[in-house]
C-alpha positions in Angstrom: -53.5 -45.0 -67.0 -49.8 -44.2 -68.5 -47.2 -42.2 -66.2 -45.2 -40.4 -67.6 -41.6 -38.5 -66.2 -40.7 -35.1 -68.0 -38.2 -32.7 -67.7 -39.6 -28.7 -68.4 -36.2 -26.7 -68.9 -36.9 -22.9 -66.9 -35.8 -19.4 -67.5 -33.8 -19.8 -64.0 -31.2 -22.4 -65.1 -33.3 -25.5 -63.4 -35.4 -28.5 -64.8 -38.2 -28.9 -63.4 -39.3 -32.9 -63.1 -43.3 -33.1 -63.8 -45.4 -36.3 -63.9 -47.4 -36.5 -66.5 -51.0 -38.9 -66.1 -52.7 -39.5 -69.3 -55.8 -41.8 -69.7 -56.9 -41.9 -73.0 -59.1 -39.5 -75.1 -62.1 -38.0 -75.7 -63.9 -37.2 -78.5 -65.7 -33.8 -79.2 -69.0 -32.7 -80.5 -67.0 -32.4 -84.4 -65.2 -35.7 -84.2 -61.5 -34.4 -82.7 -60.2 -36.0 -80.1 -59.1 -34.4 -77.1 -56.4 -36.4 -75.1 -56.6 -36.4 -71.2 -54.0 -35.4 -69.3 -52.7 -34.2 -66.1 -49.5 -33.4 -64.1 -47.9 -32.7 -61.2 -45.1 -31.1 -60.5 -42.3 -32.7 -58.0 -40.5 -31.4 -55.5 -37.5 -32.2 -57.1 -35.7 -30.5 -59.9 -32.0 -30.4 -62.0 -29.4 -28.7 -62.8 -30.4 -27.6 -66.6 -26.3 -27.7 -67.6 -24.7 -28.9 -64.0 -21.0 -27.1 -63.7 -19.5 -29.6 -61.3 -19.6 -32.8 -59.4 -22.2 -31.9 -57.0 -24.8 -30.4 -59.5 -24.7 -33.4 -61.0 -24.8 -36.0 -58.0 -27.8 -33.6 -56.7 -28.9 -34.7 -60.6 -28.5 -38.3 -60.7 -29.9 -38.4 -57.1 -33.1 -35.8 -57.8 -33.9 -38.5 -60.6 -34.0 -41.1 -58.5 -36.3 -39.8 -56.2 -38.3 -38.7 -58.9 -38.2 -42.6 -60.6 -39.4 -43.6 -56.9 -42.3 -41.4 -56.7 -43.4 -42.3 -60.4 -43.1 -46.0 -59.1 -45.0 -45.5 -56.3 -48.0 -43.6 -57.8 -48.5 -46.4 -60.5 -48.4 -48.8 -58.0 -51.3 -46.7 -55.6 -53.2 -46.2 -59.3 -53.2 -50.0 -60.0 -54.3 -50.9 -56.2 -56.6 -48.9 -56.4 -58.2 -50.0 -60.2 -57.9 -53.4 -59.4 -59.5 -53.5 -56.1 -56.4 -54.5 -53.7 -56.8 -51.9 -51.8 -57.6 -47.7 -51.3 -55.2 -45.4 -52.8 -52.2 -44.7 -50.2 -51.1 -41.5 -48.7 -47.3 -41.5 -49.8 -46.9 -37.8 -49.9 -47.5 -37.5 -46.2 -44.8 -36.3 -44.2 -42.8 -38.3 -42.4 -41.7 -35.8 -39.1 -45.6 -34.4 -39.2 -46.7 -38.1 -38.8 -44.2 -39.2 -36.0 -45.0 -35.8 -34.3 -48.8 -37.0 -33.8 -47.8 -40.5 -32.9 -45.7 -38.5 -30.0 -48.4 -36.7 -29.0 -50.6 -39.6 -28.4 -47.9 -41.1 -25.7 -47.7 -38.1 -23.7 -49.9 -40.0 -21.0 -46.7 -42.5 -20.7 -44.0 -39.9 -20.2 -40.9 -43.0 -20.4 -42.2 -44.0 -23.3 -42.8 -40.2 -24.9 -38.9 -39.1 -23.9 -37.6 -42.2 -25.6 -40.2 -41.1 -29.0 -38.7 -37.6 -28.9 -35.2 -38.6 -28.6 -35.9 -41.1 -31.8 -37.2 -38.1 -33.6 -34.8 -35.7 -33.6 -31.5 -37.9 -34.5 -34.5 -38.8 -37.3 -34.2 -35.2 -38.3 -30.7 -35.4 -38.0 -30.5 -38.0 -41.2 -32.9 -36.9 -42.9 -34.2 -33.1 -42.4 -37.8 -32.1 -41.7 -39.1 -32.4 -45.7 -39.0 -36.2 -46.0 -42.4 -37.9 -46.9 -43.4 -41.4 -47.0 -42.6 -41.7 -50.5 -38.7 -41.2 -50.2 -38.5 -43.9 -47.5 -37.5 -47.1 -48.7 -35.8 -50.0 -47.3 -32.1 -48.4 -48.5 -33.7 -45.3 -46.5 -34.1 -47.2 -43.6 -30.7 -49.2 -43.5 -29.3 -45.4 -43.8 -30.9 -44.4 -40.3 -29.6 -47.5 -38.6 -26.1 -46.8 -39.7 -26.5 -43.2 -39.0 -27.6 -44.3 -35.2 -24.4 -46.5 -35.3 -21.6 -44.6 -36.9 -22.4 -40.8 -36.7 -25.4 -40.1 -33.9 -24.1 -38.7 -30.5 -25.5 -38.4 -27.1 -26.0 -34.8 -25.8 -22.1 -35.3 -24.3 -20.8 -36.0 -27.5 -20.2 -40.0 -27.4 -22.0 -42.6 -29.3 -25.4 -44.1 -28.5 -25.1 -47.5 -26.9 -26.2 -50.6 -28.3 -29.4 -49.7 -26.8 -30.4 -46.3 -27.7 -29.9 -47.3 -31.2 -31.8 -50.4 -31.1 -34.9 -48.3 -29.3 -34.5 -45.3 -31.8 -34.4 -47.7 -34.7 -37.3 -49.5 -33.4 -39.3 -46.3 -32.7 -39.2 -45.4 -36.6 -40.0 -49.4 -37.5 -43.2 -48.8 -35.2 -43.8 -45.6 -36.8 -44.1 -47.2 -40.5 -46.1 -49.9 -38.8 -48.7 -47.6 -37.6 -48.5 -45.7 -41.3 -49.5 -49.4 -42.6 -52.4 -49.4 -40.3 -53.6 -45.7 -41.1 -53.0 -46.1 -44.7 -50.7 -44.2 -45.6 -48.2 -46.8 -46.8 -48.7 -50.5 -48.5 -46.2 -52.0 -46.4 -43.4 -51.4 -44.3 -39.9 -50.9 -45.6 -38.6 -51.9 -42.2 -39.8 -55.1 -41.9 -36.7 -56.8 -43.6 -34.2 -54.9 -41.5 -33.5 -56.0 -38.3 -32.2 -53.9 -35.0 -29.0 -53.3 -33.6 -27.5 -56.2 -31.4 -27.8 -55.5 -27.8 -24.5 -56.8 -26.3 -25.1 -57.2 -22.2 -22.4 -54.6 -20.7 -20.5 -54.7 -17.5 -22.0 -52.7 -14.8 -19.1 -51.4 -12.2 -20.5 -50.8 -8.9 -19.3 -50.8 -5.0 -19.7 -53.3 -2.4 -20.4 -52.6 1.1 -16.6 -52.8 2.2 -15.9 -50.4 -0.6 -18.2 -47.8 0.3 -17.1 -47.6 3.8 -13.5 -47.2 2.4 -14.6 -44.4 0.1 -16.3 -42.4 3.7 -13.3 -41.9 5.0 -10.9 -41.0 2.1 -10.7 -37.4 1.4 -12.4 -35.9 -2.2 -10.9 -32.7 -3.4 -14.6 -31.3 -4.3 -16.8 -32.0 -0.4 -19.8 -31.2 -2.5 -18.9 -34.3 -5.2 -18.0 -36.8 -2.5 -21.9 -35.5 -0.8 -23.8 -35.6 -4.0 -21.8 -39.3 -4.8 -22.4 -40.9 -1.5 -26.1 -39.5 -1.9 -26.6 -41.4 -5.6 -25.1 -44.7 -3.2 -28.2 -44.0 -1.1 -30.7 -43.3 -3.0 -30.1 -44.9 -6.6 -30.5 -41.4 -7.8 -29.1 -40.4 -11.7 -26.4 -37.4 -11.8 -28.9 -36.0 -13.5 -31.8 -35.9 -11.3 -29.3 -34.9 -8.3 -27.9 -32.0 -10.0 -31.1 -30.3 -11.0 -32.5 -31.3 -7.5 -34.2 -28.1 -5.5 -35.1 -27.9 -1.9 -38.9 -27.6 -3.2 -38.5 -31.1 -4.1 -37.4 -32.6 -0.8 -40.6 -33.0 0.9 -41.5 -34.1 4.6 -44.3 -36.9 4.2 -45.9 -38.5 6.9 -42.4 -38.5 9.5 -40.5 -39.7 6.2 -38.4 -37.4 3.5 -39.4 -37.9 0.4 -38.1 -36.6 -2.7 -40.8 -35.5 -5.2 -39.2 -35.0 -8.7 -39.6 -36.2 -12.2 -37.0 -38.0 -14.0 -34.9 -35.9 -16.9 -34.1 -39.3 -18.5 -37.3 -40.7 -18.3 -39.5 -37.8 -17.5 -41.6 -40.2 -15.9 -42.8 -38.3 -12.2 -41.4 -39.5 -9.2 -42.0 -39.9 -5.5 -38.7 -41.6 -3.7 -38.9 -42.0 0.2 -35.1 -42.1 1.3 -33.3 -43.3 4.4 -31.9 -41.0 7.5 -28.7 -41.9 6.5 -29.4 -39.9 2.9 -31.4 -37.3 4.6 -27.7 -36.2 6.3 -25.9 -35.9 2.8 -28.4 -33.2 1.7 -26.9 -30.6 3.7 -28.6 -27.5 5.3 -32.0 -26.6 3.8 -32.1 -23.7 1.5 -34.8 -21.9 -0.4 -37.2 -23.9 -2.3 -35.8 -22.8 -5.8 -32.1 -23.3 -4.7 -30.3 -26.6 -5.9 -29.7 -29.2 -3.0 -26.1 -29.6 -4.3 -25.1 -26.2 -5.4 -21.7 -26.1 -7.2 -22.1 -29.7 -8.2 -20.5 -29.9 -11.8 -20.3 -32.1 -14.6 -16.8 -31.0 -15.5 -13.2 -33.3 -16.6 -11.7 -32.1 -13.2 -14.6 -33.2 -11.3 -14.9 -37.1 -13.0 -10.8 -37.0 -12.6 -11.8 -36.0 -8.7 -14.1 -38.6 -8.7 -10.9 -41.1 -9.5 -8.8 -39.6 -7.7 -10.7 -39.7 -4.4 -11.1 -43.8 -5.2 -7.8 -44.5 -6.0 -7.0 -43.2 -2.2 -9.8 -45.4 -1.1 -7.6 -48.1 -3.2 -10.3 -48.9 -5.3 -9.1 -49.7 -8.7 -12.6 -50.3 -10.4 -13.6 -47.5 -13.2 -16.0 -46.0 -11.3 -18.3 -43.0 -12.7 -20.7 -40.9 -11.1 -23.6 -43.4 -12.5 -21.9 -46.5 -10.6 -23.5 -44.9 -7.7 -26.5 -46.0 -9.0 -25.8 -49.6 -9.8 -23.8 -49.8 -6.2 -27.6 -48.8 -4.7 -29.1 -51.6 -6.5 -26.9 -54.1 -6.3 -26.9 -53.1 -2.6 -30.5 -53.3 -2.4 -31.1 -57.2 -3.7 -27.7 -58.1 -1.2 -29.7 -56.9 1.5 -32.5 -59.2 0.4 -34.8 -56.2 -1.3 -36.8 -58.0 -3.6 -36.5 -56.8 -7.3 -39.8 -55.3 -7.9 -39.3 -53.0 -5.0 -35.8 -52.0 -6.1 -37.3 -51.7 -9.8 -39.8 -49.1 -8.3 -37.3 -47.4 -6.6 -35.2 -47.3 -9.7 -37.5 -45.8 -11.3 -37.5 -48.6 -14.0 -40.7 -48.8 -16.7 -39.9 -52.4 -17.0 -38.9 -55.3 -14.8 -36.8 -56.3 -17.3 -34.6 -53.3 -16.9 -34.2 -54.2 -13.6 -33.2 -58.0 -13.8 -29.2 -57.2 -15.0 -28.5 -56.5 -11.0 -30.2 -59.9 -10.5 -27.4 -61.2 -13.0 -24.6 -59.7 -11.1 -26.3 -60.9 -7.8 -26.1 -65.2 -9.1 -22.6 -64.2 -10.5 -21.8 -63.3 -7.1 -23.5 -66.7 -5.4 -21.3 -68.7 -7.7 -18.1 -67.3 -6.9 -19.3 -67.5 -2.9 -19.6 -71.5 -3.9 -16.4 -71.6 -5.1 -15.0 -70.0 -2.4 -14.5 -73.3 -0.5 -11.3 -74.9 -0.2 -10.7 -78.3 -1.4 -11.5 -80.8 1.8 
């Protein structure tokens, strides 16, 4: 079979791009012949007499595409006529096929969130029309700069190190399946590797620190509450401020809060100490937030530094340091880490294991501590 790329000029001003298939002839009842042929129109089209530089960069790049797909097509025809394999569905789309992997993870609710967040800064690069056949390995070095240089976080600030190494890896695992069902011959992903993940510096409060923080005043009472609270419990800002007095729960002479992660949307069931219980305030209705008033704001994280410079703690200290204080906290007390991994919240041990770091940094300093004999 011979492929074939034409151009079919239109009333409206536009080329259309056609692939043309033609495999051989045949002969009629008189003798003619009769060539066979058939087409199909792309997707794709040109600018019949392009007026500026972007009619004809959407040219030179519609003819690329178009080049790719022809490519392609012979490639699945001569797979398939020399027996290496069945013909592949390259015209499946990309978003519609991620969308159904998704689906299938719903039972692991981590692992889902993490999916759906890799999908839609996917639609962000690309749009919702992309199918198999436009992604290459140039397509695929795009999205990992895209996740590096231009992707935000719902706050507006960059993805860490992290999210872009998961999100990347989420679409590598998505062409990998696509290999499995089919659809593709191979995956364009598998020469390009992740982003590095650099180990970060996790600011959290001792014991001495904590106790200092108590009894220095906070302009916002409800902030200094909600903070202490996150110390306690190992709670995310997050979770806290959406928390409602339905989800604070009295189980078995123990409160319990019954809630399921917005990070992870994993459900959760979190038995918390006395000591926390008091930082919850009054009990109101069950559809009424715990911490009412509780903002994320720029006056309320300049509070927050505010009310631990008068502690004279000089550390950087966010609202999510409350968290790491709880762990590192925890395994000081002699918690061992898979309970403080549970009560984390954390899918994976591994996750866990960075307080463990800060916890042997801290035993080699104590060493050191000695004076010389």
């Amino acid at each position: 079979m011979e492929i074939k790329l034409i151009k079919r000029k239109l009333k409206t001003g536009r080329t259309s791009l056609v692939l043309e298939y033609y495999s051989g002839y045949s002969l009629g009842e008189n003798g003619t012949t009769k060539a066979k042929r058939k087409f199909e129109t792309l997707e794709y089209f040109l600018h019949t007499n392009p007026k500026d530089k972007a009619e004809r960069d959407h040219n030179k790049a519609n003819l690329e595409m178009a080049e790719k797909v022809k490519a392609k097509r012979l490639l699945s025809h001569q797979n398939t006529q020399y027996g290496f394999s069945v013909e592949y569905k390259i015209r499946t789309n990309l978003v519609e096929y991620i969308e159904r992997l998704i689906d299938e993870r719903k039972a692991s609710p981590g692992n889902w969130g993490n999916w759906d967040s890799a999908l839609k800064h996917l639609i962000a690069y690309a749009g919702t029309e992309t199918t198999f056949e436009m992604v290459d390995k140039p397509f695929v070095e795009g999205f990992k700069k895209y996740l590096a240089k231009e992707a935000k976080t719902k706050s507006n600030t960059p993805l860490s190190a992290s999210s872009q190494s998961s999100y990347f890896l989420k679409l590598k695992a998505a062409l990998n399946q696509a290999v499995d069902d089919g659809i593709i011959p191979h995956s364009p992903a598998s020469a390009v590797k992740p982003a590095k993940i650099e180990e970060t510096h996790r600011e959290y409060l001792t014991f001495e620190e904590l106790q200092r923080l108590l009894k220095a005043h906070c302009k916002y009472p409800i902030l200094k509450d909600a903070f202490i609270f996150s110390c306690l419990t190992g709670m995310r800002w997050s979770d806290i401020n959406k928390l409602t007095w339905d989800e604070v729960q009295e189980y078995d002479g123990t409160t319990r809060i019954v809630f399921r992660q917005k990070k992870t949307k994993g459900f959760e069931y979190l038995d918390i100490s006395d000591q926390a219980v008091r930082y919850l305030g009054e009990r109101g209705e069950p559809d009424e937030r715990v911490f009412a008033g509780l903002k994320y704001s720029a006056w309320h994280n300049l509070a927050l530094r505010e009310w631990c410079l008068e502690a004279d703690i000089k550390k950087h200290i966010t609202f999510h340091c409350g968290r790491h204080s709880f762990a590192v906290l925890q395994l000081s007390l002699g918690t061992e880490i898979y309970t403080v991994s549970k009560l984390l919240g954390h899918r994976e041990l591994k996750t866990t294991q960075i307080y463990a770091q800060i916890m042997d940094d801290k035993k080699r300093e104590a060493v050191n501590k000695i004076p010389e004999l």
